[in-house]
C-alpha angles and dihedrals in degrees: 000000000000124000118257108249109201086222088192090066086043085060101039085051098037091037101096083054099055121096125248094266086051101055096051080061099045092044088053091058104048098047091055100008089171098058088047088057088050102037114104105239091256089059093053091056093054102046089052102044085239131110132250100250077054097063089041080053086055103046085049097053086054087054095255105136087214148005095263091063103052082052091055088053093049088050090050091048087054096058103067081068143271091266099064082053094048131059106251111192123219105251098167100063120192091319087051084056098053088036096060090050091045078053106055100038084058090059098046089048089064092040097067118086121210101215089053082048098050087055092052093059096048092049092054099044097067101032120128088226134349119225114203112194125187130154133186121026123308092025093049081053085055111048083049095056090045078068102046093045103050093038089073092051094060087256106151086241147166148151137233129190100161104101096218106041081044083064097043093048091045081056095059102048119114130211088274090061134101133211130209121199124186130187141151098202098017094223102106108128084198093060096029094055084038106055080037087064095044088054095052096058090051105257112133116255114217110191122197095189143102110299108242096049133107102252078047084066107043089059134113077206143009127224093190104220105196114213125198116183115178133194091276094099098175101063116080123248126298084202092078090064101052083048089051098046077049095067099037079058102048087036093053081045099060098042088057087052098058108027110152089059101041089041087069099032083056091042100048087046090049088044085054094037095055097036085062106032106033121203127115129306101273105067126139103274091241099317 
């Protein structure tokens, strides 16, 4: 399977090489890139006061072998979106910014339903070993701090990014065993294929993810994660938040479930903390 080429990267790079003719063209394509991908070859030419060996020329120069398939690479290049072509300003500012997490973290709020929570819970306080999976950014951060955040409360835990030991991890489980699977979009064939296995071989799949998607549907239970993207490309995902505030919550849950055992696991890690690092009594526990 061949690699995708953003082909409008390859013009803007390639364009101060191009001849006069060629940049006509290439001009052409990146003010109105969808009606380059929809024009007929003889249109083009026209559009563009060039001729239609001209364009062929073009799409050849780019490494295209003809003019259909520049035109299939335009049309690729469409589908991440409009707003990743077009310059899109930033109308929110530093508020916008604050207001979108404050957002989203609202609507998740309300997502979350209590009764799905409280078997989590059960499911994971029992549980031989807990897997936690992420991969990608955010979702990486937060398997990690899965991690980080049941070990102190005695939970069998641990956390796994790398997409092939995450599949072979996901094959060794056994029916005690819980999964859980974290992503913000719910389309990673990694984490999907991954949270499908462990459940094969009869381990319980938590997904914290977007309902509809196909991780959604390899999971015992779903923790919805709603994500809401908007045009502002340039300012990093307000999902991340919403996963976050997800673990803090079934994390808090747990700790509450079992309190006599995370109270001194808490208390012995504060003791060592504090021997070595000195300060006052209400310092962060690790963090």
């Amino acid at each position: 399977m061949p690699y995708s080429i953003d082909i409008i990267s390859c013009i803007s790079d390639r364009f101060v090489a191009l001849t006069a003719t060629e940049k006509r063209i290439a001009q052409f394509i990146l003010d109105d890139v969808a009606a380059a991908a929809a024009l007929p070859i003889a249109e083009l030419a026209r559009l563009t006061n060039t001729s239609q060996a001209s364009v062929t020329r073009f799409a050849r120069a780019l490494g295209c072998k003809d003019v259909r398939e520049l035109k299939i690479k335009l049309a690729q290049s469409l589908a991440v979106g409009q707003r990743f072509i077009l310059d899109v300003p930033d109308l929110e500012g530093i508020q916008g910014i604050y207001g979108s997490i404050i957002h989203v973290l609202e609507a998740n709020r309300r997502a979350l339903d209590s009764g799905t929570l409280h078997q989590a819970v059960a499911l994971l306080s029992k549980a031989r070993q807990i897997l936690a999976i992420g991969m990608g950014g955010g979702s990486t951060i937060c398997a990690q701090e899965l991690q980080y955040r049941l070990f102190r409360l005695g939970l069998p835990v641990t956390s796994q990014q790398d997409g092939l030991l995450v599949r072979m991890m996901c094959a060794a489980v056994a029916p005690q065993d819980v999964v859980i699977a974290l992503s913000l979009g719910g389309y990673t064939p990694e984490i999907a294929e991954s949270a499908g296995i462990a459940r094969q071989y009869g381990a319980s799949v938590i997904a914290i993810t977007p309902p509809d998607t196909p991780l959604a549907r390899h999971a015992n239970l779903l923790l919805p994660l709603i994500v809401r993207e908007n045009d502002y490309i340039f300012k990093p995902s307000t999902s991340r938040y919403a996963m976050l505030a997800t673990v803090d919550v079934l994390a808090t849950e747990l700790a509450m479930a079992n309190k006599a055992q995370a109270k001194d696991r808490l208390r012995r890690i504060k003791l060592a903390l504090d021997d070595h690092r000195g300060g006052a009594d209400r310092q962060p526990l690790g963090d």
